[in-house]
PDB file of N, CA, C and O in Angstrom:
ATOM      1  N   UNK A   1      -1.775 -18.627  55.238  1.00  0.00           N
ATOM      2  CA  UNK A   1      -2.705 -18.293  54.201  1.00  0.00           C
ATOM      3  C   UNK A   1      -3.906 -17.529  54.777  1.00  0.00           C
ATOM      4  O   UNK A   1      -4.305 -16.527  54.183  1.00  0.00           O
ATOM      5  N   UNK A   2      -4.529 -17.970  55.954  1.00  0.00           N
ATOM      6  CA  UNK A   2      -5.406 -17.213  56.957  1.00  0.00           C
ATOM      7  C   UNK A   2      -5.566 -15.990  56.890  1.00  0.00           C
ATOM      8  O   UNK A   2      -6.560 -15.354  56.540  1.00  0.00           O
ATOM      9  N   UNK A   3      -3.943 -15.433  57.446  1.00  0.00           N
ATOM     10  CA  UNK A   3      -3.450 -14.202  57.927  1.00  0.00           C
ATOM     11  C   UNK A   3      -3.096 -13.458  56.624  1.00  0.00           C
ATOM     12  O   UNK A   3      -2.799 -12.285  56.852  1.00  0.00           O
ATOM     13  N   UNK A   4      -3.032 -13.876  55.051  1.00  0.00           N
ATOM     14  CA  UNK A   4      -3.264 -13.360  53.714  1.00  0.00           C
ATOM     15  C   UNK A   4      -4.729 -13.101  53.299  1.00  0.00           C
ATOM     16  O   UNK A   4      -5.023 -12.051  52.728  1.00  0.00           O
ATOM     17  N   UNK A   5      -5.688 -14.087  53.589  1.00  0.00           N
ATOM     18  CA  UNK A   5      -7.115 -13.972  53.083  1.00  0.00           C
ATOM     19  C   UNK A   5      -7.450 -12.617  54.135  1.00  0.00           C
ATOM     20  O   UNK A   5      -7.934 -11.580  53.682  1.00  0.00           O
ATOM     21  N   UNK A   6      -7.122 -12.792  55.578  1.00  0.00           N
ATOM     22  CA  UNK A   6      -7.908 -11.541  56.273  1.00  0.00           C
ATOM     23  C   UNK A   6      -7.202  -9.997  55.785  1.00  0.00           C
ATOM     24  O   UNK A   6      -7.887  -8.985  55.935  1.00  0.00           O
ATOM     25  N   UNK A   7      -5.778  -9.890  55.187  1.00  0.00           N
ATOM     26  CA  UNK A   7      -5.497  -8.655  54.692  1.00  0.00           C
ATOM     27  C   UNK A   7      -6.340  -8.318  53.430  1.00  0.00           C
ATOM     28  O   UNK A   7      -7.038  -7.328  53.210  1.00  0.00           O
ATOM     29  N   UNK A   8      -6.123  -9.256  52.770  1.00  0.00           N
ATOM     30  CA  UNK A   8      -7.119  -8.756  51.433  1.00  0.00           C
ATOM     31  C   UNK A   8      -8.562  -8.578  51.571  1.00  0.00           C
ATOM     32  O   UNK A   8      -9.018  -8.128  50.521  1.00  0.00           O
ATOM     33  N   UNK A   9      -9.445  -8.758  52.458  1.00  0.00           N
ATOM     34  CA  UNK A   9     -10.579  -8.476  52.726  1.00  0.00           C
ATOM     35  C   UNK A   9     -10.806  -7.113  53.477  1.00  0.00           C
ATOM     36  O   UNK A   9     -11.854  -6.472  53.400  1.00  0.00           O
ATOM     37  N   UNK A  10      -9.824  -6.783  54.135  1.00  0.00           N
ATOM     38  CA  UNK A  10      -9.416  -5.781  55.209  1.00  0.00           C
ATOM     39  C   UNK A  10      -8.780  -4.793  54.658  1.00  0.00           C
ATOM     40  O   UNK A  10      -8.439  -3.799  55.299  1.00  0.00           O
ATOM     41  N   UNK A  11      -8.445  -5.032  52.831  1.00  0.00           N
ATOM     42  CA  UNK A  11      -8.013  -3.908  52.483  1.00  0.00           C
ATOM     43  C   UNK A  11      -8.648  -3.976  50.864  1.00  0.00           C
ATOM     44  O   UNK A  11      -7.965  -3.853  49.846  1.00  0.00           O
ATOM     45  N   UNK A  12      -9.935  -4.172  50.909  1.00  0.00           N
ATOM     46  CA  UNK A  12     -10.414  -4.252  49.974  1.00  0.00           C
ATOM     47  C   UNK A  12     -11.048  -4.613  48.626  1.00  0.00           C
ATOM     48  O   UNK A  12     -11.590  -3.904  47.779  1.00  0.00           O
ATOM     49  N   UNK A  13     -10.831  -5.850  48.680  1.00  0.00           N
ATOM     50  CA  UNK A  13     -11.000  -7.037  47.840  1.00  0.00           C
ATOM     51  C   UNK A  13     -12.371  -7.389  47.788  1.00  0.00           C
ATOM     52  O   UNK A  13     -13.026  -7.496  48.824  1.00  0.00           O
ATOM     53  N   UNK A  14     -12.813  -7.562  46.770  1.00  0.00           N
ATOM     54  CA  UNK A  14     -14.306  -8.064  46.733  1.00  0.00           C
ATOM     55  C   UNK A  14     -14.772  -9.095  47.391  1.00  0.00           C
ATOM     56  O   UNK A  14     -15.777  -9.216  48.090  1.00  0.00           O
ATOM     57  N   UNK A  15     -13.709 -10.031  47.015  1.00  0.00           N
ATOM     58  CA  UNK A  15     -14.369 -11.474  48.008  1.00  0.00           C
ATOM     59  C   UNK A  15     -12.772 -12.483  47.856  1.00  0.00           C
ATOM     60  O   UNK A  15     -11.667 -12.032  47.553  1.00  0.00           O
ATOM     61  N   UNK A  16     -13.043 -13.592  48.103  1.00  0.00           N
ATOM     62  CA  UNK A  16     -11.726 -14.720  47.642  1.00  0.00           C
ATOM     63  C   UNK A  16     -11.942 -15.427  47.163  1.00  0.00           C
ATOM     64  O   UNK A  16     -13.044 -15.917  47.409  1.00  0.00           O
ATOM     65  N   UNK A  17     -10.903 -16.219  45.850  1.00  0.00           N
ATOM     66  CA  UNK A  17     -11.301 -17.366  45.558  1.00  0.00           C
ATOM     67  C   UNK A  17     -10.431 -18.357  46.240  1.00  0.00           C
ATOM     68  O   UNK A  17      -9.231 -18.300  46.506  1.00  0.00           O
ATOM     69  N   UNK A  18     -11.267 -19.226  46.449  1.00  0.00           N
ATOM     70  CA  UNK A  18     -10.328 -20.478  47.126  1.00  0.00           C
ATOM     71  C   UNK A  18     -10.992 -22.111  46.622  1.00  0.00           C
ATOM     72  O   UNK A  18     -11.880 -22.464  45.847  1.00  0.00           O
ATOM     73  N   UNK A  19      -9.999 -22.837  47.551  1.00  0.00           N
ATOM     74  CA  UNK A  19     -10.657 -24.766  46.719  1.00  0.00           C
ATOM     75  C   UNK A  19      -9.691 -25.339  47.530  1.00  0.00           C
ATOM     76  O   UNK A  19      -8.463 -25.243  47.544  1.00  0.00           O
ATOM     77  N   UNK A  20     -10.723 -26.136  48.399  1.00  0.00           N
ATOM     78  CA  UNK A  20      -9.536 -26.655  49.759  1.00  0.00           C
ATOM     79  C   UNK A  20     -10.533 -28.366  49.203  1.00  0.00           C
ATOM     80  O   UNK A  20     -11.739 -28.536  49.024  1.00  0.00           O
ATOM     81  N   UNK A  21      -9.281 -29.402  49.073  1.00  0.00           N
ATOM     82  CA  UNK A  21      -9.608 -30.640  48.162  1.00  0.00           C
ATOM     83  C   UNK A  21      -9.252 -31.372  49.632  1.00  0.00           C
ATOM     84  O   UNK A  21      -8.311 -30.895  50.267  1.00  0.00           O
ATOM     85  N   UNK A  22      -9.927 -32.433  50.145  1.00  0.00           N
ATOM     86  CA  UNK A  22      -9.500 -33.444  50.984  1.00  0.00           C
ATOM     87  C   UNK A  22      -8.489 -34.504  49.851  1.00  0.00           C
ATOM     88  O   UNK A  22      -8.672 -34.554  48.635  1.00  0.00           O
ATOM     89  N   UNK A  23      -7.235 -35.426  50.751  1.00  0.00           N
ATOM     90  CA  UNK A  23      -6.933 -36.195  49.756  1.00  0.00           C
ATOM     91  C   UNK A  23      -7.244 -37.117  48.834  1.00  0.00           C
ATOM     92  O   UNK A  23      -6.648 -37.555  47.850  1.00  0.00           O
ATOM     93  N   UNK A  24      -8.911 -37.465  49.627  1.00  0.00           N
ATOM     94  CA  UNK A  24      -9.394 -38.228  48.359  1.00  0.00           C
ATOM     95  C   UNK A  24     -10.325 -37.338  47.255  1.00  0.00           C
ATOM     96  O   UNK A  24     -11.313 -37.894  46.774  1.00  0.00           O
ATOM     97  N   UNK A  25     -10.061 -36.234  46.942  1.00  0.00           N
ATOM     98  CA  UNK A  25     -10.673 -35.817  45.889  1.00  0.00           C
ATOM     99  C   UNK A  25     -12.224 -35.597  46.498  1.00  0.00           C
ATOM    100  O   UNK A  25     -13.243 -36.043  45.971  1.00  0.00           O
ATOM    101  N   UNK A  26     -12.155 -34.726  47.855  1.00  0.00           N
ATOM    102  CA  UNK A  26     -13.751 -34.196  48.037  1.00  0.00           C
ATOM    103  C   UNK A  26     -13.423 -32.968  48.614  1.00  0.00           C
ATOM    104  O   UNK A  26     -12.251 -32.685  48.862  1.00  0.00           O
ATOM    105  N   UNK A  27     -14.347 -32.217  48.848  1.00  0.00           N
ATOM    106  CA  UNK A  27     -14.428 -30.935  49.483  1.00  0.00           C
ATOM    107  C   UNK A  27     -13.941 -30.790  51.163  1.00  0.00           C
ATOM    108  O   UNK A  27     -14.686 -31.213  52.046  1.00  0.00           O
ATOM    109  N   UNK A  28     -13.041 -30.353  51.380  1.00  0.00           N
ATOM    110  CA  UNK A  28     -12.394 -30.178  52.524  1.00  0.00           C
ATOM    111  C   UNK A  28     -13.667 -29.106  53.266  1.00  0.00           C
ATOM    112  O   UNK A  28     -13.722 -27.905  53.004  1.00  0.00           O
ATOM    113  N   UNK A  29     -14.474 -29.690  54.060  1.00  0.00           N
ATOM    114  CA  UNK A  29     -15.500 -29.114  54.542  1.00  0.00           C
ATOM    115  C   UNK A  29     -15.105 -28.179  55.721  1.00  0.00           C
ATOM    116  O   UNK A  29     -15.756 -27.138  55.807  1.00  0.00           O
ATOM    117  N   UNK A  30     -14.383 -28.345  56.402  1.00  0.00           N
ATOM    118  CA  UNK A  30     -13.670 -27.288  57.226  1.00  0.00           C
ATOM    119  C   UNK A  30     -12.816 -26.304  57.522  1.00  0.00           C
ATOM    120  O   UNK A  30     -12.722 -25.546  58.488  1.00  0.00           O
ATOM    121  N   UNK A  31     -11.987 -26.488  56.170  1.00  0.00           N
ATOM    122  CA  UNK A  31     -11.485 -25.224  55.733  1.00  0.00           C
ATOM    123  C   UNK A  31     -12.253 -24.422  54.882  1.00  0.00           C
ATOM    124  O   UNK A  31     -12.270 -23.237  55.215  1.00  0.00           O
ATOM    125  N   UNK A  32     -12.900 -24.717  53.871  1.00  0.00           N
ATOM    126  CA  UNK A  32     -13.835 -24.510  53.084  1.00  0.00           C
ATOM    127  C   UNK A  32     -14.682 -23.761  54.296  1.00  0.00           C
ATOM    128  O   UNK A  32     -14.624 -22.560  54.031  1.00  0.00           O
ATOM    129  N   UNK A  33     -15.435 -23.955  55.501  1.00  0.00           N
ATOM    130  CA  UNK A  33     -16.648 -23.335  56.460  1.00  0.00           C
ATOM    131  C   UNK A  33     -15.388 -22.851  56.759  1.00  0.00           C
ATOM    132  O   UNK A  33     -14.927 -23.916  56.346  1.00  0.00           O
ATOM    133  N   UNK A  34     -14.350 -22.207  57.108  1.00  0.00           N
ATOM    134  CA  UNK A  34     -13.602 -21.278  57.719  1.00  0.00           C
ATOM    135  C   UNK A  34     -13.365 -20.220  56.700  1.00  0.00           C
ATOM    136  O   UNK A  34     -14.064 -19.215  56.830  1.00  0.00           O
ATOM    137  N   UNK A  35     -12.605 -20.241  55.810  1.00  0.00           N
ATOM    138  CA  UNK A  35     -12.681 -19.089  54.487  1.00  0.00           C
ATOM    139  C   UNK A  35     -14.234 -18.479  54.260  1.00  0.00           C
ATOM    140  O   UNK A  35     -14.213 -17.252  54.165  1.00  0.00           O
ATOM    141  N   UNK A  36     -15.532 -19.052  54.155  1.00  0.00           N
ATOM    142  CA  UNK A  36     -16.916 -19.101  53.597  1.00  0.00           C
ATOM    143  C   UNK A  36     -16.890 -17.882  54.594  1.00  0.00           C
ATOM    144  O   UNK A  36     -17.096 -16.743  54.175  1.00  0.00           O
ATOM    145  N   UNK A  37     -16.577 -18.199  56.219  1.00  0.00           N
ATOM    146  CA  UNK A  37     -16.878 -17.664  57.213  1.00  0.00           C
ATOM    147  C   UNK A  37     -16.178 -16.303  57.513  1.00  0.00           C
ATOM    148  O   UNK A  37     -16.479 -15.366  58.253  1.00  0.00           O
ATOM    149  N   UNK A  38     -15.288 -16.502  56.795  1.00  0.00           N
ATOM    150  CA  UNK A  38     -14.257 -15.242  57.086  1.00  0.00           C
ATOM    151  C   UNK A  38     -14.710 -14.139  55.803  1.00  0.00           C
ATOM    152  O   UNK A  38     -14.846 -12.916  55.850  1.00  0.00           O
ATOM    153  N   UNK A  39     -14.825 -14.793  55.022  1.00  0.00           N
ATOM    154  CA  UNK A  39     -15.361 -13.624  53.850  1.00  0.00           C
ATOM    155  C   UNK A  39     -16.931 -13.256  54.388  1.00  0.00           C
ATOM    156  O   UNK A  39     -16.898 -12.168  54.963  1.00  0.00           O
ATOM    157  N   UNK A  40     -17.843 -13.648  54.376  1.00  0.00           N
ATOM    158  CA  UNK A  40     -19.159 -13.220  55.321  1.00  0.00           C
ATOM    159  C   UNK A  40     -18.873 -12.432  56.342  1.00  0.00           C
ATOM    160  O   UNK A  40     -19.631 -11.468  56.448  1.00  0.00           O
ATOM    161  N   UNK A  41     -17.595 -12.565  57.536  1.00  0.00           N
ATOM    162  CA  UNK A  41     -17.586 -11.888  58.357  1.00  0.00           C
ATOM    163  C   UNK A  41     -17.175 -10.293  57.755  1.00  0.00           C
ATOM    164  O   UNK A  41     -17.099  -9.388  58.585  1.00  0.00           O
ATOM    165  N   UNK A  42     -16.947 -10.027  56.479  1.00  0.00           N
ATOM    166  CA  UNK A  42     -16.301  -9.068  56.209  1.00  0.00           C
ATOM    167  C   UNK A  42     -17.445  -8.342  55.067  1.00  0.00           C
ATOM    168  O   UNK A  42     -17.245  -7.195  54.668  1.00  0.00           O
ATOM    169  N   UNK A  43     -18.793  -9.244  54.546  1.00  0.00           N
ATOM    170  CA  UNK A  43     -19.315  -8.726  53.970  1.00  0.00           C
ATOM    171  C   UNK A  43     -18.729  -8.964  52.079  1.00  0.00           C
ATOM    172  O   UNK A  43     -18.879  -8.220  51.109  1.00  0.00           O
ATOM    173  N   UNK A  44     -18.304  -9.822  52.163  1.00  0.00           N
ATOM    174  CA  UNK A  44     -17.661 -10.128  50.945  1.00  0.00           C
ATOM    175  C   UNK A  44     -17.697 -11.501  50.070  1.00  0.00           C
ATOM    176  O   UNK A  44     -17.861 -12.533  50.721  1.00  0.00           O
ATOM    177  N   UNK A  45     -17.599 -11.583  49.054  1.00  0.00           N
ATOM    178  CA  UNK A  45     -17.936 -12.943  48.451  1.00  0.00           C
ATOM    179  C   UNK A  45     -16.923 -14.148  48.749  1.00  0.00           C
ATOM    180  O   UNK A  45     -15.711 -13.935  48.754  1.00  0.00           O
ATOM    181  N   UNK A  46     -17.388 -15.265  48.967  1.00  0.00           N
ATOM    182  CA  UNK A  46     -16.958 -16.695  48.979  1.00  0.00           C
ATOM    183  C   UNK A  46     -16.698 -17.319  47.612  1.00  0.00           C
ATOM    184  O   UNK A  46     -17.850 -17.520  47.228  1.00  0.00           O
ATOM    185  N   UNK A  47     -16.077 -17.650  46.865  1.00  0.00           N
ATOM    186  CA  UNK A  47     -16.353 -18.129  45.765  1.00  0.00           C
ATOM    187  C   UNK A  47     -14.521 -19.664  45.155  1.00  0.00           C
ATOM    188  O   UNK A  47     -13.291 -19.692  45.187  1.00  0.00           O
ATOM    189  N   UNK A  48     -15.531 -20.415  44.787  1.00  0.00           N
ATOM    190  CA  UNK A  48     -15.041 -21.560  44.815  1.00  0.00           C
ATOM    191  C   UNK A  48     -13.863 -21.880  43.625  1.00  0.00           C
ATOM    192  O   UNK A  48     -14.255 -21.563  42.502  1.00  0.00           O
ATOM    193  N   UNK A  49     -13.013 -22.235  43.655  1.00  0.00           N
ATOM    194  CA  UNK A  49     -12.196 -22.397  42.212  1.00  0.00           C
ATOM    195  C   UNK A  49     -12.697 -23.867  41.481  1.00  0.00           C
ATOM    196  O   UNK A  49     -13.671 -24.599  41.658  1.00  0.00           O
ATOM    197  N   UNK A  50     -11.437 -23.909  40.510  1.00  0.00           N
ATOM    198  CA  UNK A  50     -11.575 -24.676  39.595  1.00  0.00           C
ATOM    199  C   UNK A  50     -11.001 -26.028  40.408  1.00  0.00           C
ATOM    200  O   UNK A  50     -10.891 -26.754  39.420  1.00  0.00           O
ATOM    201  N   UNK A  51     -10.559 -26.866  41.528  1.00  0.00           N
ATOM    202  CA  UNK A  51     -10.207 -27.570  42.330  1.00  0.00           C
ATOM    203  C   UNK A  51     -11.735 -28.283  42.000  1.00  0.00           C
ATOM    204  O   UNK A  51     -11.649 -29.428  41.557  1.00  0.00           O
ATOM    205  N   UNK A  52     -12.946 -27.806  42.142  1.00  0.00           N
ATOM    206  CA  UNK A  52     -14.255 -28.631  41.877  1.00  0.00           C
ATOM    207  C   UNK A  52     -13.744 -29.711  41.038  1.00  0.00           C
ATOM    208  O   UNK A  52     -13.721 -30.855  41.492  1.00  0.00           O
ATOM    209  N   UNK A  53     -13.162 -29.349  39.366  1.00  0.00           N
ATOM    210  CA  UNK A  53     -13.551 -30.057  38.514  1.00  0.00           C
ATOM    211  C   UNK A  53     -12.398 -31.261  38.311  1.00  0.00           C
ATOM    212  O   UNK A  53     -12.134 -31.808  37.240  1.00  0.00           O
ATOM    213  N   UNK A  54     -11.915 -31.472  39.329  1.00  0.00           N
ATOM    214  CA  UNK A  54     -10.806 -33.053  39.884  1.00  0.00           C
ATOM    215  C   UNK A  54     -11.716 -33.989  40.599  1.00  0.00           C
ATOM    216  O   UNK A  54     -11.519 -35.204  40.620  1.00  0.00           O
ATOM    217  N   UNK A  55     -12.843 -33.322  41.258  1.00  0.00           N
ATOM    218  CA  UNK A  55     -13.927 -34.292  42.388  1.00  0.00           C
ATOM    219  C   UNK A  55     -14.086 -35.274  41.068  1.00  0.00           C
ATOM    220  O   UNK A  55     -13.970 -35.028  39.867  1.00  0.00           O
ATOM    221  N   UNK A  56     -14.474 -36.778  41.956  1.00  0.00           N
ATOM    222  CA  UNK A  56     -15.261 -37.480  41.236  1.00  0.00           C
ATOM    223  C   UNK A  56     -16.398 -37.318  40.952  1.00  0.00           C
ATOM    224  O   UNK A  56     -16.339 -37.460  39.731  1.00  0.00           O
ATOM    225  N   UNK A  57     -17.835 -37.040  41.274  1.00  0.00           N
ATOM    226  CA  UNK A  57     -18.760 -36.742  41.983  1.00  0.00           C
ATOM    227  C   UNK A  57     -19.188 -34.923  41.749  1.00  0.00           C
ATOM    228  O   UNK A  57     -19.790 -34.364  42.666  1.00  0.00           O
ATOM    229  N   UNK A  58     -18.954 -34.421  40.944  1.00  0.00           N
ATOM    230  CA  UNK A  58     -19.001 -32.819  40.677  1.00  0.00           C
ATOM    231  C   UNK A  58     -20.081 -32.375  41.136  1.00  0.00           C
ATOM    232  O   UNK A  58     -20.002 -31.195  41.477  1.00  0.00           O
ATOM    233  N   UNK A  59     -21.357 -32.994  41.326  1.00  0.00           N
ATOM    234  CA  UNK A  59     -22.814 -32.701  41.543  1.00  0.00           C
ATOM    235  C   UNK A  59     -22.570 -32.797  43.298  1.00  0.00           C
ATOM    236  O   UNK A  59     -22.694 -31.723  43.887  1.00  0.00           O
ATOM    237  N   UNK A  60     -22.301 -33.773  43.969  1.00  0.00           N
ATOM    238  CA  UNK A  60     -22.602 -33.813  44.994  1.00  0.00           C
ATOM    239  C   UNK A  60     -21.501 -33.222  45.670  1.00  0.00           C
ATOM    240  O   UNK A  60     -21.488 -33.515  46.866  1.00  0.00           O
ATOM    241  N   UNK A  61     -20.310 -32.279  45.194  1.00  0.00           N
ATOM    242  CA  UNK A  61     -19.186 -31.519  45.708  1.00  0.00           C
ATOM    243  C   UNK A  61     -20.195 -30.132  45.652  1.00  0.00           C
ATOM    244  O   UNK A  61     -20.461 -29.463  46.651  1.00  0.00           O
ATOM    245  N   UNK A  62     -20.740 -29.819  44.152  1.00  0.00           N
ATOM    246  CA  UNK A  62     -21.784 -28.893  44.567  1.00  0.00           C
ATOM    247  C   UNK A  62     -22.512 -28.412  45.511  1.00  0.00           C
ATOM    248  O   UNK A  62     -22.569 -27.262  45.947  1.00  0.00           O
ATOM    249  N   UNK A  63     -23.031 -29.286  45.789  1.00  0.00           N
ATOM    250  CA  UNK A  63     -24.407 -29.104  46.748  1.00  0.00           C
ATOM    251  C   UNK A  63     -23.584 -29.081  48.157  1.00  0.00           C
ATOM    252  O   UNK A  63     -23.807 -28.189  48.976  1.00  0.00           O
ATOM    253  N   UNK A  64     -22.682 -30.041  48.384  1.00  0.00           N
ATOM    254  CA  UNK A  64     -21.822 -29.381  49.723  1.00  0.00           C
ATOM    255  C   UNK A  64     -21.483 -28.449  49.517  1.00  0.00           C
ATOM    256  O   UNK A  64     -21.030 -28.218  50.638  1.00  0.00           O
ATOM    257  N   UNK A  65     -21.186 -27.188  48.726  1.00  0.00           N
ATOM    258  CA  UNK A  65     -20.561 -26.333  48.433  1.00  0.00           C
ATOM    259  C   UNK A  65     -21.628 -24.888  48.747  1.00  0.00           C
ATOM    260  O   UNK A  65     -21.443 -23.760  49.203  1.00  0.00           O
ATOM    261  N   UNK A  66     -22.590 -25.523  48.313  1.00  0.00           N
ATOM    262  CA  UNK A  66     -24.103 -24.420  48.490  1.00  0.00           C
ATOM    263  C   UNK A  66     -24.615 -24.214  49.565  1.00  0.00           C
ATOM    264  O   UNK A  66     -24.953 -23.083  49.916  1.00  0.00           O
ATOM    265  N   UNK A  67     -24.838 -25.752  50.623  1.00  0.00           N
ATOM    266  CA  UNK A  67     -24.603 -25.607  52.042  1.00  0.00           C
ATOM    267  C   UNK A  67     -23.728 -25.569  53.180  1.00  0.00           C
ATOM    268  O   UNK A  67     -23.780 -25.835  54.381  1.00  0.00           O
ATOM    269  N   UNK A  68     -22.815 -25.091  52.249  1.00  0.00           N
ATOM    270  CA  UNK A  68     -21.553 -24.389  52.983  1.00  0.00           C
ATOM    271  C   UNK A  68     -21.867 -22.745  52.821  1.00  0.00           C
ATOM    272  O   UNK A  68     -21.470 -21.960  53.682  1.00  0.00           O
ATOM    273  N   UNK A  69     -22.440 -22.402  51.914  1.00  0.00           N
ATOM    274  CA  UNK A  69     -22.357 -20.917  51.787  1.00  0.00           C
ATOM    275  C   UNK A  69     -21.707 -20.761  50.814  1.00  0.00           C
ATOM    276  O   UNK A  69     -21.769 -19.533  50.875  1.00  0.00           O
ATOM    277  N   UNK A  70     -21.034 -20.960  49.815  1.00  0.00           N
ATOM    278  CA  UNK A  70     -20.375 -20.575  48.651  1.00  0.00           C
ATOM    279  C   UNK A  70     -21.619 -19.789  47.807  1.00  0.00           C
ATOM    280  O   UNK A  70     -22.806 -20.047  47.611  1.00  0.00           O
ATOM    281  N   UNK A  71     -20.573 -18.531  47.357  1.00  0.00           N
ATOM    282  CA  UNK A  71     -21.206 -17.514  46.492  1.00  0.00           C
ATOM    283  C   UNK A  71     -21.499 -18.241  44.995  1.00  0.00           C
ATOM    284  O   UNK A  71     -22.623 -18.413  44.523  1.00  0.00           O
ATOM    285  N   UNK A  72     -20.365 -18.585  44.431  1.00  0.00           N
ATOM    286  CA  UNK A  72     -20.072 -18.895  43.261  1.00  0.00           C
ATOM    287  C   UNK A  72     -19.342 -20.315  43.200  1.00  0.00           C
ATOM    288  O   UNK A  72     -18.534 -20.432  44.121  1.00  0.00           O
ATOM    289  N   UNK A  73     -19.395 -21.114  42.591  1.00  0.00           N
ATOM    290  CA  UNK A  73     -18.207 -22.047  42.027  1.00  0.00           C
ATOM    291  C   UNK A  73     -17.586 -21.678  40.256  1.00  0.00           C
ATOM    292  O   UNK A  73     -18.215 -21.620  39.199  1.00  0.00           O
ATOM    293  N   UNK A  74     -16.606 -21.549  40.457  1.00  0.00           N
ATOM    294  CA  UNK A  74     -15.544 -21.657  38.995  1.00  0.00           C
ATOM    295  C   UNK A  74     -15.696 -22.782  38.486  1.00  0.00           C
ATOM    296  O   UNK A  74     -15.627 -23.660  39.346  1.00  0.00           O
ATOM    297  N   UNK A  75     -15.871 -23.153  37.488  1.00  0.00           N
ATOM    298  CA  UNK A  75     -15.691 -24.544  36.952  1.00  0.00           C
ATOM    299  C   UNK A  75     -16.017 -24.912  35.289  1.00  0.00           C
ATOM    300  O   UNK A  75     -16.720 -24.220  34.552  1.00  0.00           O
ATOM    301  N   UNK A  76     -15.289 -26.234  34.896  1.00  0.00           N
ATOM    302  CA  UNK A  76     -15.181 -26.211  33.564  1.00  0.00           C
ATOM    303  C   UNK A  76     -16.008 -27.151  33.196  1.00  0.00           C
ATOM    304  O   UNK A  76     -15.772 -27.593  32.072  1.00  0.00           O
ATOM    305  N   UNK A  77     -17.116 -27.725  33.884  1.00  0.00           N
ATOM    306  CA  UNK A  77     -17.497 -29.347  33.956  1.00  0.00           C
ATOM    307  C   UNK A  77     -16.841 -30.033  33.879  1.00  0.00           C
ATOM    308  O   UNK A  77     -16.926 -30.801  32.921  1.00  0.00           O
ATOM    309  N   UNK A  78     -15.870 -30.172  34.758  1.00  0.00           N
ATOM    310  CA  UNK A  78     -15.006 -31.365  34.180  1.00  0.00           C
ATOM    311  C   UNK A  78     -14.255 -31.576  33.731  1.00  0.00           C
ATOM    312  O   UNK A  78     -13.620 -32.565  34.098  1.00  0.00           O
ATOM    313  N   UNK A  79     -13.790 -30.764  32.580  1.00  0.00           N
ATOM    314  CA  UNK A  79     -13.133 -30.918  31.353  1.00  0.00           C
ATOM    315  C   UNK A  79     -12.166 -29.864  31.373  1.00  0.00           C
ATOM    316  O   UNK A  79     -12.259 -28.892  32.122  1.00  0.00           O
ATOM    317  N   UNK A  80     -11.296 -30.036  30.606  1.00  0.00           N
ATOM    318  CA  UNK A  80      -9.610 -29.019  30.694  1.00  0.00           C
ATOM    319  C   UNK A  80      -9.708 -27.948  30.299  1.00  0.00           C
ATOM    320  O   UNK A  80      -8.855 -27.073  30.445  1.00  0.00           O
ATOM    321  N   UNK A  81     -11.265 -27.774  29.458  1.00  0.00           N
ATOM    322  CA  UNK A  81     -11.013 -26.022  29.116  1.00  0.00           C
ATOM    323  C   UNK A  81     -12.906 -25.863  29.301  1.00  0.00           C
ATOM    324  O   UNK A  81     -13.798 -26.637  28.952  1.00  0.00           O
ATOM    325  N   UNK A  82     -12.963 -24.516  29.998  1.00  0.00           N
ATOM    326  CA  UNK A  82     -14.428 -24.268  29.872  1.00  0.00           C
ATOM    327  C   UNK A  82     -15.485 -24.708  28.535  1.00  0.00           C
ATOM    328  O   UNK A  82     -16.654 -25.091  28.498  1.00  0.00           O
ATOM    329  N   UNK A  83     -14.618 -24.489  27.660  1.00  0.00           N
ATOM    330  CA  UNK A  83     -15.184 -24.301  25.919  1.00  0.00           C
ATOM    331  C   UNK A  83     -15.749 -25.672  26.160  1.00  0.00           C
ATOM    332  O   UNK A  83     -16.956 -25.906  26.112  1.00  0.00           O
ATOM    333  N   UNK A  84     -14.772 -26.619  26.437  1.00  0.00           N
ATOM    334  CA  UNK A  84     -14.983 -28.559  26.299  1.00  0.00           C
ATOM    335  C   UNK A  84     -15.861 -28.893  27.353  1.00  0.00           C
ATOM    336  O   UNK A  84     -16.398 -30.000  27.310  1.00  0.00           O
ATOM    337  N   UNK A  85     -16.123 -28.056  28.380  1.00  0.00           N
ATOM    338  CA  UNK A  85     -17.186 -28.523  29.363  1.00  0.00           C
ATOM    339  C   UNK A  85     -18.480 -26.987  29.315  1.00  0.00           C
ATOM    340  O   UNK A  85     -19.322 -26.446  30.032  1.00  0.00           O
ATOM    341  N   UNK A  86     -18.171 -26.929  28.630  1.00  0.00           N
ATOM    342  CA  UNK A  86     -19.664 -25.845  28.124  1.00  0.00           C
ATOM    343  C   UNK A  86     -21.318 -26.624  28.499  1.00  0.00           C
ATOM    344  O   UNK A  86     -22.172 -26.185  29.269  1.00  0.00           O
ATOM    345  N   UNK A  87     -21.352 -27.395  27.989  1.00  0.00           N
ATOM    346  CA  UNK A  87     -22.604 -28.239  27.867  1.00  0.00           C
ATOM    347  C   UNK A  87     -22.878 -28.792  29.922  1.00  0.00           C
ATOM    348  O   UNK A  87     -23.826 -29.506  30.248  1.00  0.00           O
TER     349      UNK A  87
END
C-alpha cells in the first residue's frame, strides 16, 4: 500500500485519504505518522477517512489526529449518513 500511496503523490494527486484503526477501535498512531509523513514529504494533503466515526471516543481520536498532522478528517459524527450526524 506504501509503494501505491508514493506513486500517486509522485504522479500527481493532491493528497491521500487514508484511516489506519488499531484493533481496539483507536487511531493507529504509526501508520497514521507514516502516511501524514509521506504526503508532507511531497507537499500534499493528509486527510483522514470515515474509519474516525467507529472510534468510541470521536473527540479524543480527533485531537490525536491534529497532532499527528492531519489536514482534514472525513466524518459523519458518528452516524451512518452525514445528513444524521450533521449536528
Amino acid at each position: 500500500m506504501l509503494t501505491d500511496a508514493k506513486l500517486l503523490l509522485e504522479n500527481g494527486t493532491d493528497g491521500l485519504v487514508f484511516g489506519f484503526l488499531n484493533a481496539d477501535g483507536t487511531v493507529d498512531e504509526q501508520r497514521t505518522t507514516e502516511f501524514v509523513k509521506l504526503c508532507k514529504s511531497h507537499g500534499k494533503q493528509a486527510v483522514f477517512h470515515r474509519a474516525i466515526d467507529v472510534c468510541e471516543d470521536i473527540i479524543c481520536e480527533v485531537k490525536k489526529l491534529e497532532k499527528l498532522g492531519i489536514d482534514r478528517v472525513l466524518t459523519s459524527g458518528g452516524r451512518p449518513s452525514s445528513i444524521e450526524g450533521a449536528d
